[in-house]
C-alpha positions as CSV (number, residue, x, y, z in Angstrom):
1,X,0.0,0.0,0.0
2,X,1.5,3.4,-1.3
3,X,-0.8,6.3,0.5
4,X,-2.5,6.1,3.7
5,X,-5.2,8.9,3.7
6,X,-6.7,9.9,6.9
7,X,-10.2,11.7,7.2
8,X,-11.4,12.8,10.2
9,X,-15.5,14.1,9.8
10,X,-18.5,15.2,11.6
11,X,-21.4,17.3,10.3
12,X,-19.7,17.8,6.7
13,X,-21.9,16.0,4.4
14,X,-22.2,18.9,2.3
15,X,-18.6,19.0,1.4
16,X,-16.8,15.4,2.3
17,X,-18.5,14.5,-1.3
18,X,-15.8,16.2,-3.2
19,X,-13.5,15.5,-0.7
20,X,-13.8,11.3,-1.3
21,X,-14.4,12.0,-5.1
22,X,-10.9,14.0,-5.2
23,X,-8.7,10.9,-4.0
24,X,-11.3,7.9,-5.6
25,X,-9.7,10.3,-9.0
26,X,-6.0,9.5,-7.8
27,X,-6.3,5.6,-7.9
28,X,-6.2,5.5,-11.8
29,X,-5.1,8.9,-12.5
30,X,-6.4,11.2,-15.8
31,X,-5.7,10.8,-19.4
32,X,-2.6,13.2,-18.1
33,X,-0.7,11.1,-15.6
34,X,-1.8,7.2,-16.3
35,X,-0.9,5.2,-13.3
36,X,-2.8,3.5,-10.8
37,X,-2.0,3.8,-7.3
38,X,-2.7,1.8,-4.2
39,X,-5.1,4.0,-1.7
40,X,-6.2,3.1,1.1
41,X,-8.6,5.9,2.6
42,X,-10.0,6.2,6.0
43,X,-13.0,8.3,7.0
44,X,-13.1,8.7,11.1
45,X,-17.0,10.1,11.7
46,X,-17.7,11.3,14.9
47,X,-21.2,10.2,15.0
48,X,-22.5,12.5,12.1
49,X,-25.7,13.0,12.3
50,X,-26.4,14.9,8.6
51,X,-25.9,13.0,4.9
52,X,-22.4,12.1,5.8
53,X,-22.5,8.2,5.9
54,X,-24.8,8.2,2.5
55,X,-22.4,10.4,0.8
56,X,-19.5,7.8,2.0
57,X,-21.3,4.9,0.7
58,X,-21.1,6.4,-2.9
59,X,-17.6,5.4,-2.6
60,X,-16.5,2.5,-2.8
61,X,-13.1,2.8,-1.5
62,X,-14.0,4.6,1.4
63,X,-13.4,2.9,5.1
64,X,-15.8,4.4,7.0
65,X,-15.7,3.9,10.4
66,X,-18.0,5.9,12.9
67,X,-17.3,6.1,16.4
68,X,-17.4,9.0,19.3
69,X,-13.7,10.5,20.0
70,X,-12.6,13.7,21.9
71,X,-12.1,16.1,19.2
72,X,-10.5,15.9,15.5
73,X,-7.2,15.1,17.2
74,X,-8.1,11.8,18.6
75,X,-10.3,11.1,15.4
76,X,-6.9,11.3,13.2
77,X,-4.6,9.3,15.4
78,X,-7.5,6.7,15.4
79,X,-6.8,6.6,11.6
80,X,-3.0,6.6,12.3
81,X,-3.4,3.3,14.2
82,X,-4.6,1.6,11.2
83,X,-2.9,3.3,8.7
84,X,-1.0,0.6,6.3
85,X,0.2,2.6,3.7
86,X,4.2,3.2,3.1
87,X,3.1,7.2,3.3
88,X,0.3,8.5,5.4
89,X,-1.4,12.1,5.3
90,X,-4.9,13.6,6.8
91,X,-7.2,15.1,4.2
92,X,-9.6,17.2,6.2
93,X,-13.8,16.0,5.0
94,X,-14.0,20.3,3.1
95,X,-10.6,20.1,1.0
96,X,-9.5,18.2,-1.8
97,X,-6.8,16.3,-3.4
98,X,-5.7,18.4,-7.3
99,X,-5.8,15.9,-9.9
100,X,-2.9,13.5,-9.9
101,X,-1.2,14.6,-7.1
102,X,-0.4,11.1,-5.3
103,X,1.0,10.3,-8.2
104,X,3.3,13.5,-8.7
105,X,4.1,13.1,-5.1
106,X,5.0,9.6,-5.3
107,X,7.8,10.7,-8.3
108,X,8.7,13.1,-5.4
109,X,8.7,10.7,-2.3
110,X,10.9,8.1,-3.9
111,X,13.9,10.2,-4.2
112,X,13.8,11.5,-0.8
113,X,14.7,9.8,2.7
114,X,12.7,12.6,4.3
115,X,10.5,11.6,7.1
116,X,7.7,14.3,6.4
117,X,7.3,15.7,2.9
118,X,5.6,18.3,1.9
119,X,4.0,20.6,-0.9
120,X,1.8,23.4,-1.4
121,X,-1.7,24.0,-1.7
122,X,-4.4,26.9,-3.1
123,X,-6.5,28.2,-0.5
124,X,-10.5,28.4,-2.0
125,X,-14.0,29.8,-0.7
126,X,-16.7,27.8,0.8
127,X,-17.9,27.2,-3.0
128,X,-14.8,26.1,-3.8
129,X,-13.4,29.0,-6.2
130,X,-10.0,29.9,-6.0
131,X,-8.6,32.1,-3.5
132,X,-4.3,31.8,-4.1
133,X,-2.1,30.0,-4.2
134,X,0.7,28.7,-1.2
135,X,3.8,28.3,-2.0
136,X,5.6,26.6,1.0
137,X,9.5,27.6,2.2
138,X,12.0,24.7,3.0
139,X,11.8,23.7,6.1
140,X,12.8,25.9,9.2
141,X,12.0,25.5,12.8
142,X,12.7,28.9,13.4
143,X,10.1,30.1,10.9
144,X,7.6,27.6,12.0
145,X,7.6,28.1,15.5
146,X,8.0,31.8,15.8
147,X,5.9,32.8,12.5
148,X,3.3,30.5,12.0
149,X,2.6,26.9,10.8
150,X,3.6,26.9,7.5
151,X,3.0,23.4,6.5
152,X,-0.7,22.8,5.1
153,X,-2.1,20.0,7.0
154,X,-3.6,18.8,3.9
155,X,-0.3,18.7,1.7
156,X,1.7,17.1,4.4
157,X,2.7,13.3,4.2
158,X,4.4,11.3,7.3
159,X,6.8,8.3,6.1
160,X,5.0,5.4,8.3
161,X,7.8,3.7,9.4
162,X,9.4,6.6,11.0
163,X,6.9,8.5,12.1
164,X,3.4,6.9,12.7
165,X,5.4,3.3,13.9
166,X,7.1,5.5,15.6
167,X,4.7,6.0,18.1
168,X,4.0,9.8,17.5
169,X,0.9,11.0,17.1
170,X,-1.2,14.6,17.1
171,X,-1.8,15.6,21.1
172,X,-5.5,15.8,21.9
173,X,-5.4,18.4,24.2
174,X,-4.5,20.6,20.9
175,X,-7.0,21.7,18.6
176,X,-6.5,24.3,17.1
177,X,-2.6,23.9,15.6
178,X,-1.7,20.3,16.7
179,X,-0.1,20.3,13.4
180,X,2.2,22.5,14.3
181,X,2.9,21.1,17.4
182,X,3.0,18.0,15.6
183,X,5.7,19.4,13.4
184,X,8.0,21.1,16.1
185,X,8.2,17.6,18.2
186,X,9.1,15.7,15.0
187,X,11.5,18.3,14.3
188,X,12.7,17.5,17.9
189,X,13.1,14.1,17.8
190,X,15.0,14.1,15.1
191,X,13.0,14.1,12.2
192,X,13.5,15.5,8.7
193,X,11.8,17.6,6.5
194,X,11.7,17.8,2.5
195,X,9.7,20.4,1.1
196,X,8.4,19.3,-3.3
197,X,7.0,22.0,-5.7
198,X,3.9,20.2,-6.0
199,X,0.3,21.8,-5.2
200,X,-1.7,18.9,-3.4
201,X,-4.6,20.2,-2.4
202,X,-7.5,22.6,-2.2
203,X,-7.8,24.0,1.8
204,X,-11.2,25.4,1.9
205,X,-12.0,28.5,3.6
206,X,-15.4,28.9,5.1
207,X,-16.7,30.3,8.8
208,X,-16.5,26.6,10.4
209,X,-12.9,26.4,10.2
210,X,-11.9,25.8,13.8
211,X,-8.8,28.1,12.9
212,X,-11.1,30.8,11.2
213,X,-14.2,30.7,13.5
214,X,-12.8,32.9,16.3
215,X,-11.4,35.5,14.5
216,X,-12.2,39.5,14.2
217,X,-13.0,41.9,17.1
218,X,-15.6,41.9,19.2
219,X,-17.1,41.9,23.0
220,X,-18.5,38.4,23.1
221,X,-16.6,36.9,26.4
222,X,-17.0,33.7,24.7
223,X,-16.0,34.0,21.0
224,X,-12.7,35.7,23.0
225,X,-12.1,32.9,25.1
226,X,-12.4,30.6,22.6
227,X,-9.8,32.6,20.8
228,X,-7.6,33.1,23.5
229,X,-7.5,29.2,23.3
230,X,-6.5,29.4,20.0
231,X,-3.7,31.6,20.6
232,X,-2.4,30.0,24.4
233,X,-1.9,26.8,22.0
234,X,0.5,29.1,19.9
235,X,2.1,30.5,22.6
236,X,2.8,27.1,24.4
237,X,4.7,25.8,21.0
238,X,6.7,28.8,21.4
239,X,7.9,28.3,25.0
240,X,8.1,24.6,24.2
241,X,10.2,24.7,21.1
242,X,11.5,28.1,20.4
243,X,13.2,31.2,21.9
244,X,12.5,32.1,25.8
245,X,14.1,34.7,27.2
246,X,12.2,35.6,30.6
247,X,10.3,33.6,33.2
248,X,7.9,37.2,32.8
249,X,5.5,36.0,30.1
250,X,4.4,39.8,29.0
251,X,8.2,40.4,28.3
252,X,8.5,37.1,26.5
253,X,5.2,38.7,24.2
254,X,7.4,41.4,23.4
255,X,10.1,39.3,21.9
256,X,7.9,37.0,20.5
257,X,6.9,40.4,18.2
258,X,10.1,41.6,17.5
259,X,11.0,37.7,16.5
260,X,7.9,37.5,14.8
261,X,8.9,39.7,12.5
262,X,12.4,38.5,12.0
263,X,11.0,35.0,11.0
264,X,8.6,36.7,8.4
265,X,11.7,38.2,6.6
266,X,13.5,34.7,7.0
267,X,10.4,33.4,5.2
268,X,11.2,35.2,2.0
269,X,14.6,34.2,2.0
270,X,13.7,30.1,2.3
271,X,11.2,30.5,-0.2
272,X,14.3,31.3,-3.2
């Protein structure tokens, strides 16, 4: 088995649809790229309670399995324990696979002894139009951690053997960037990263996304904790992985600005 895809679901009937047909399209490819590939594709539902197990059962190829969890992070290592395939990524139930891109990655993959690869990826609207396109940088701790996750989760693949037999999996006290915790503890244990000019995937952009849904100004106490949350999860990668200078944690805010900054120029230069 190539590709291990992971889907973790709940409510999303109205877009995991395009999300299954996008990777059933990679098993025999287009009149483009002709090659099949071995898939094997998990879908971890939640206990949906909309269309989503109908929409699943259009596809043949589709392992749906519907149990509770605690959260989208539990729901994907659940896929990671019975992941099979040589290479293992998580397709989230609104975004979608480009055409051929398994098999553009594979040509990628086998010349590599990375232990996460990774591409880029257009962001589009809730109707799916195009937004822009990500171009990812090479690989840089420094960037990651004290910028931002650079690494669409969608366009990300984990070599099995290293990583997921590994024993490493996302923390479920995260959910809003447990991939980029993810990232920053595989970086510390050693792992490597390759980064392929390839575009993967379509990340959709609508008001569920639990990174999107907290954001903007207002006085609601609990749209602002909730965001808080959000940001306390960023915050904790930095102390964990990155630059601390003070046991004060309003002076280590200041740095974390200036350093912010610095990493966004650094950016620019690890994307030439």
């Amino acid at each position: 088995m190539r590709f291990t895809i992971i889907t973790p679901s709940l409510n999303y009937g109205h877009f995991i649809g395009e999300c299954l047909e996008s990777v059933a399209g990679q098993i025999k490819g287009t009149d483009a790229v002709q090659s099949e590939i071995e898939i094997e594709h998990i879908v971890i539902d939640g206990g949906s309670t909309d269309e989503s197990a109908e929409v699943a059962s259009r596809f043949p190829h589709v392992k749906w399995i519907q149990e509770s969890d605690e959260g989208m992070s539990d729901a994907i290592n659940k896929g990671f324990d019975k992941a099979t395939g040589e290479w293992v990524m998580w397709l989230n139930a609104d975004d979608r696979l480009k055409p051929d891109a398994l098999a553009k990655m594979l040509h990628k993959i086998e010349r590599t002894n990375a232990d996460v690869v990774y591409g880029d990826w257009d962001f589009v609207n809730e109707s799916g139009g195009f937004l822009r396109h990500v171009r990812a940088p090479r690989w840089s701790l420094f960037i990651h951690v004290h910028h931002h996750c650079f690494i669409g989760s969608t366009a990300a693949f984990y070599r099995r053997l290293t990583v997921i037999d590994g024993g490493h999996r996302l923390r479920k006290d995260f959910r809003y960037v447990m991939d980029g915790e993810f990232y920053a503890r595989l970086h510390a244990s050693g792992k490597s990263f390759h980064h392929v000019g390839v575009t993967v995937a379509d990340f959709r952009l609508h008001g569920s996304n639990a990174s999107q849904r907290h954001l903007g100004k207002t006085r609601d106490m609990d749209i602002i904790l909730a965001a808080e949350r959000q940001h306390v999860e960023s915050r904790a990668i930095r102390r964990a992985y990155g630059i601390t200078l003070f046991n004060d944690p309003y002076l280590n805010g200041l740095i974390d600005g200036i350093l912010w900054i610095v990493a966004r120029g650094w950016k620019l230069v690890m994307k030439g």
